[in-house]
C-alpha positions, 0 to 999 in steps of 0.5 A: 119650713112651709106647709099649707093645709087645705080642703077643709070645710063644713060637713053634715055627721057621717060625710068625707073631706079630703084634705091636703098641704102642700110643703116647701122650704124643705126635704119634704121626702126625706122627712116624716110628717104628721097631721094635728088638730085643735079645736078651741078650750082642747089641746092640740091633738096628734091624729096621724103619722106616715113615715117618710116613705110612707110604709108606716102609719099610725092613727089615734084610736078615735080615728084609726078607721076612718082615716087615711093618712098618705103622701106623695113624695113627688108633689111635696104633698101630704093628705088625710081622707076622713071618712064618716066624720062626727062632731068630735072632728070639728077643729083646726087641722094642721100638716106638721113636720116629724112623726108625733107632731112638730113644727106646723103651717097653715091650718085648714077648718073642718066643721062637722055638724047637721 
């Protein structure tokens, strides 16, 4: 299993990222996959899921809104649209395997902040 996020970086309060990661080294769509995030002296947090034909979806409430989870089966990649970020964005975003989180890759820094 290969997955690498990517897209990140620092933006002021109420900005957008995009961001995306690129899997390998497994049946990208047939499997259900997820977005997590840490931010350092919190617990890895679940933020979204998609199924893997990308008919469902699910958002934490602190999010649900202002994300957008997607797929494209066809490139092995998977995306996140964040929309009018705030400063309790601010972590280390990973794409993970499965629905509710699992194994993760590389991992792609988004800083919120004026």
């Amino acid at each position: 299993v290969q997955m690498a996020a990517s897209g990140g970086g620092s933006v002021q309060p109420g900005g957008s990222l995009r961001l995306s990661c690129e899997a390998s080294a497994f049946t990208f769509s047939s499997s259900d996959m997820s977005w997590v995030r840490w931010a350092p002296g919190k617990a890895l947090e679940w933020i979204a899921g998609i199924n893997s034909d990308g008919t469902t979806v699910e958002y934490r409430d602190s999010v649900n809104g202002r994300f957008t989870i997607s797929r494209d089966n066809a490139k092995n990649t998977l995306y996140l649209q964040m929309n009018n970020l705030k400063s309790e964005d601010t972590a280390m975003y990973y794409c993970s395997k499965g629905f509710s989180g699992g194994s993760r890759g590389q991992g792609t820094q988004v800083t919120v902040s004026s």
